[in-house]
ROMI-71539 format. One line per 5 residues: number of its first residue (from 1); their letters; for each residue z, x, y of C-alpha. Coordinates in Angstrom, 3 decimals, always signed. Each point is the difference from the previous one (the first is absolute). Example, Ala and Ser with C-alpha at 12.3 -4.5 7.8 and 13.67 -1.06 7.14 Angstrom:
BEGIN
1	as	+7.800/+12.300/-4.500 ~ -0.660/+1.370/+3.440
! end
This chain:
BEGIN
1	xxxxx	+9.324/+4.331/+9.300 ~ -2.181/-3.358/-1.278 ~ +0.263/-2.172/-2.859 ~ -3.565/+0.156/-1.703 ~ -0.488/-2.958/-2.928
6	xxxxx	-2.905/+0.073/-2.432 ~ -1.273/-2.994/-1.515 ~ -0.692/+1.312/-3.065 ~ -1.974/-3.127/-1.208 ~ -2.463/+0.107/+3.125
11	xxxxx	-0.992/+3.115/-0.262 ~ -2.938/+1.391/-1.949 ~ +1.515/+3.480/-0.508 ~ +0.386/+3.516/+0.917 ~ -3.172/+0.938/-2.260
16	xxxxx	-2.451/-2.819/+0.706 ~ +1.010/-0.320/+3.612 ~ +2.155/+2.628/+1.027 ~ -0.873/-0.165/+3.906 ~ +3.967/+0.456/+0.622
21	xxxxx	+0.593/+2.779/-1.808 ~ -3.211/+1.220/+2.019 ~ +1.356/-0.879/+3.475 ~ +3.297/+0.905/-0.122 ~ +0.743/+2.606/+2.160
26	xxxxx	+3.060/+1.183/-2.054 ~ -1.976/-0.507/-3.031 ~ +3.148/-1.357/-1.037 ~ -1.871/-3.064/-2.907 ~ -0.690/+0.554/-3.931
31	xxxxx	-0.801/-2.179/-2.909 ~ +2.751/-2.117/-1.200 ~ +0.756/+0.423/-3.438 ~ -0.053/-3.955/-0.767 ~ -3.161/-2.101/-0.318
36	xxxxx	-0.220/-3.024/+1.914 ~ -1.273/-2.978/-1.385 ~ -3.529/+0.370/+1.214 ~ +0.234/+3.276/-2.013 ~ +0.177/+2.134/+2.864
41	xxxxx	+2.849/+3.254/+1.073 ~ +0.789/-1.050/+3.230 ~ +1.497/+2.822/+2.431 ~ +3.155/+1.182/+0.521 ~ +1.706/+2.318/+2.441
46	xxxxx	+0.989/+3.681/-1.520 ~ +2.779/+0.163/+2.691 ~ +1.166/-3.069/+2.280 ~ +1.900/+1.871/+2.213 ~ -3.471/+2.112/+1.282
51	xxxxx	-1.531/-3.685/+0.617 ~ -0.232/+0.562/+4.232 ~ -0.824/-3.670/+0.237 ~ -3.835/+0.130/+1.808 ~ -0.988/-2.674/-2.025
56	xxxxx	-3.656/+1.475/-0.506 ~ +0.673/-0.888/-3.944 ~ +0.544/-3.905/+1.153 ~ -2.487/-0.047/+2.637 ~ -3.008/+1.539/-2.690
61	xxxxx	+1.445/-1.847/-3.185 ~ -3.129/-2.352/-0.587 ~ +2.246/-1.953/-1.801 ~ +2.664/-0.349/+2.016 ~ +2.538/+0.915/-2.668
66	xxxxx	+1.895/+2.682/+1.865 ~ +2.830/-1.131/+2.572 ~ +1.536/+2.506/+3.073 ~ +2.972/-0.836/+1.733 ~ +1.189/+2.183/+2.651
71	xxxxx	+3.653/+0.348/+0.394 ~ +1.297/-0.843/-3.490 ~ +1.751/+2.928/-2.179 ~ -1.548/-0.778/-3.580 ~ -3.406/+0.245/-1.573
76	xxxxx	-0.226/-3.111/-2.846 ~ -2.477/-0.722/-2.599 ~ -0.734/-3.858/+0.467 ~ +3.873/-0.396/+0.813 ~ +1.856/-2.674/+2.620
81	xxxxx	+3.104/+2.006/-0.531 ~ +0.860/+0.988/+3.707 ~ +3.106/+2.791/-1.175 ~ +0.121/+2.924/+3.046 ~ -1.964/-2.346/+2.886
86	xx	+2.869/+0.336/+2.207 ~ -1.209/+2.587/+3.091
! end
């Protein structure tokens, strides 16, 4: 499984952007229901546990506000909380 982080405050959201929710092979993103402060949904995934880890979200973000690390057990929004890393 892999621990995917959105920066919620780097992103300019699932409508105005959207390119994750477009490449994601699970088509596993949505809006978030919370506003950043740019005034922007960023995305959110509908179920972490799907997330395969290919990191095509983080490679396409133009942003860079989507992290994928392979190996880790949880899926975090903008969290350093490392709970279930242990293999």
């Amino acid at each position: 499984m892999a621990k995917l982080t959105i920066l919620p405050q780097s992103c300019k959201g699932v409508d105005d952007c959207g390119i994750c929710k477009f490449v994601c092979p699970q088509q596993l993103f949505q809006a978030c229901r919370e506003m950043n402060a740019s005034g922007y949904y960023p995305p959110e995934l509908t179920d972490p546990d799907e997330c395969t880890g290919c990191r095509t979200c983080m490679l396409c973000c133009p942003d860079f506000a989507i992290i994928v690390e392979k190996g880790e057990k949880r899926t975090d929004y903008n969290s350093e909380d490392s709970h279930g890393s242990e293999p």
